[in-house]
C-alpha positions in Angstrom: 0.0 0.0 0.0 1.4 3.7 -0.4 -0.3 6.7 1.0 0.2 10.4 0.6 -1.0 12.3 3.6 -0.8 16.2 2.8 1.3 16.4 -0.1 2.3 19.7 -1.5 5.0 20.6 -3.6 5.7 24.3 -4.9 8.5 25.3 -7.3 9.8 28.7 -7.5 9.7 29.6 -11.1 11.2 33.3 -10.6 11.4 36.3 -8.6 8.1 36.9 -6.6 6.6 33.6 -8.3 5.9 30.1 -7.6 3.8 27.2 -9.5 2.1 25.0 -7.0 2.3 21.3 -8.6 0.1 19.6 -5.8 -1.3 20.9 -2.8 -2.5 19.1 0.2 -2.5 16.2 -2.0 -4.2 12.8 0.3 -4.9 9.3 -0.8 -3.8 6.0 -0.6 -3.8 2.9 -3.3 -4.2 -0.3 -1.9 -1.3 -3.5 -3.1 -2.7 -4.6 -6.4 -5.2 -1.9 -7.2 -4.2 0.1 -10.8 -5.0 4.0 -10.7 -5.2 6.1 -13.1 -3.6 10.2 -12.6 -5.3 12.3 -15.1 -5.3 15.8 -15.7 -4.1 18.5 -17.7 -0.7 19.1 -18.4 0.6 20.7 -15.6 -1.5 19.8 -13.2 0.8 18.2 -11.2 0.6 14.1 -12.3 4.4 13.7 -12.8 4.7 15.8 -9.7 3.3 13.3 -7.4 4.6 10.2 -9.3 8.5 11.9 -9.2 7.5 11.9 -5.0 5.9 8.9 -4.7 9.1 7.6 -6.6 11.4 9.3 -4.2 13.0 11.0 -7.0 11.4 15.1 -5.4 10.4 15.7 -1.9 7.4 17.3 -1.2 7.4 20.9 0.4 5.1 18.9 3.1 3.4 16.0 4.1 4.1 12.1 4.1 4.6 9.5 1.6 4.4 5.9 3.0 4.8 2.7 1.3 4.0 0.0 3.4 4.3 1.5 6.6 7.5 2.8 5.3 7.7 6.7 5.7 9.0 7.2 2.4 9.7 11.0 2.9 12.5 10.3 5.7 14.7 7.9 3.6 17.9 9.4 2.6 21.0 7.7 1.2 21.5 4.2 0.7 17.8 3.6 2.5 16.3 5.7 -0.4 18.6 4.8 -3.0 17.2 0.7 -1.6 13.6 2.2 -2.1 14.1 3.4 -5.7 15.1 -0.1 -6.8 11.4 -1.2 -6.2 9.9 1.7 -8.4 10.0 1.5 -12.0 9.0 4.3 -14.3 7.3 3.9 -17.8 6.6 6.7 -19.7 4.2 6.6 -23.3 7.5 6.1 -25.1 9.2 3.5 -23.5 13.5 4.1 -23.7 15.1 0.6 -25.0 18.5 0.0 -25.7 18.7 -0.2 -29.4 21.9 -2.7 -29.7 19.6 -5.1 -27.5 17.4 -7.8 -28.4 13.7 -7.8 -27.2 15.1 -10.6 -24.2 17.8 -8.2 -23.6 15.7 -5.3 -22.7 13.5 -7.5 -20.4 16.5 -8.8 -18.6 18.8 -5.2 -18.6 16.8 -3.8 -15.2 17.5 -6.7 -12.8 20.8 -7.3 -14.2 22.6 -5.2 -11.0 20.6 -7.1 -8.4 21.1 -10.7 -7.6 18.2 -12.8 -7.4 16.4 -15.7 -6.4 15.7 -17.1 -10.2 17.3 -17.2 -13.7 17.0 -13.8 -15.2 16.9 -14.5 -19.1 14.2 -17.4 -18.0 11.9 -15.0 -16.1 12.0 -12.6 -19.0 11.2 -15.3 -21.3 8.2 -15.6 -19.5 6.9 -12.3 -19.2 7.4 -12.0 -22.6 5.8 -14.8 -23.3 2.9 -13.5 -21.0 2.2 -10.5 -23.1 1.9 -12.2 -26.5 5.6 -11.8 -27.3 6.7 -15.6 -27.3 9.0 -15.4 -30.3 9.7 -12.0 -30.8 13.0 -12.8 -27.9 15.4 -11.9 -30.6 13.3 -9.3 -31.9 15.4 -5.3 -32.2 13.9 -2.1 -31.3 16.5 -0.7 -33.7 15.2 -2.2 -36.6 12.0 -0.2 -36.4 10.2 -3.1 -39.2 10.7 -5.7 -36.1 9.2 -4.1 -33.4 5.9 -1.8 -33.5 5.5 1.0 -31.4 3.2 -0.4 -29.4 5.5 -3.7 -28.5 8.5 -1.5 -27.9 6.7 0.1 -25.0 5.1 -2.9 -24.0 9.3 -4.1 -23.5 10.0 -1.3 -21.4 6.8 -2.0 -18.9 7.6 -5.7 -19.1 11.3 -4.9 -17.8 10.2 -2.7 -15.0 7.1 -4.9 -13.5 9.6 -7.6 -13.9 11.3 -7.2 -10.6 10.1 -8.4 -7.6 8.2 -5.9 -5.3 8.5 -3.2 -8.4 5.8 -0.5 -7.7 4.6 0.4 -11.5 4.6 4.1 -11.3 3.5 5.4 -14.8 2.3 3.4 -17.8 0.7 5.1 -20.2 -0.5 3.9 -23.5 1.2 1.0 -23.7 -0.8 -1.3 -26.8 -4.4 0.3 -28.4 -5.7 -3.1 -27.5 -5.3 -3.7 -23.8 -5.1 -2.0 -20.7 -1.8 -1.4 -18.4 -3.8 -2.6 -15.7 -4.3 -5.8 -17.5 -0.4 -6.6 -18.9 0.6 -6.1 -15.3 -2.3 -8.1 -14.2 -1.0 -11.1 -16.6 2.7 -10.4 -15.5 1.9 -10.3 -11.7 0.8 -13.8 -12.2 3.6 -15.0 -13.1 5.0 -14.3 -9.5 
């Protein structure tokens, strides 16, 4: 679960003048439920992603992620927390010189774990429709569409154990983030 209690965040954006990105900002999203931020641009969605991320500190208020005050880390202990976050943005960055497996693999390749890396991203290829495509490069833009070279870069992130998908949007015109991270959830 993560919870924002009183979240504001103001940015000084010259002399005598500030924006106000969020303020007083409270809710709290349950493990396994998929929001949605909308809102015009500017209205502060990024914002509150880049603090629930622990990438911007709010001005005030708390960030917890369960039952971890987020907003007090510092160092190595936030540094720790970031690890479990993984960002996805509408145009999903991929290494070019790396096949489709490649990319799956890249984000856990720092972290030691308790399964075969090229295996598990095998699978949650495999459980987004992308069995085969394994050897498949992003820089070749005839073997990869849009749509699937996104799809890589959410497929990398919710890959990790304990990741905390932060921002998906658009991924495929067919199916919802929500549901990709639904299918690779199951896969443990």
């Amino acid at each position: 679960m993560i919870e924002l209690l009183g979240v504001s965040k103001r940015y000084d954006t010259g002399p005598g003048r500030r924006l106000i990105a969020a303020e007083d900002v409270s809710f709290t999203i349950e493990r396994g439920e998929f929001v949605g931020l909308t809102g015009a641009t500017g209205a502060g969605k990024t914002t509150l992603l880049n603090i629930m991320g622990a990438i911007d500190r709010p001005d005030a208020g708390t960030v917890r992620r369960d039952g971890v005050e987020v907003t007090a880390l510092r160092g190595a202990s936030a540094d720790r927390y970031r690890r479990t976050v993984g960002f996805v943005f509408q145009h999903g960055v991929l290494l070019s010189a790396l096949t489709a497996l490649d990319n799956v693999t890249a984000p856990v390749l720092p972290f030691r774990t308790g399964w075969n890396k090229r295996d598990r991203a095998a699978d949650l290829l495999a459980a987004v429709g992308m069995a085969g495509r394994e050897g498949a490069l992003p820089a070749q833009l005839s073997q990869l569409t849009g749509g699937e070279s996104d799809l890589l870069a959410a497929v990398g992130m919710a890959g990790r154990e304990g990741a905390l998908p932060a921002q998906l949007s658009q991924l495929t015109g067919g199916e919802s983030p929500a549901g990709i991270l639904r299918r690779v959830g199951q896969l443990g």
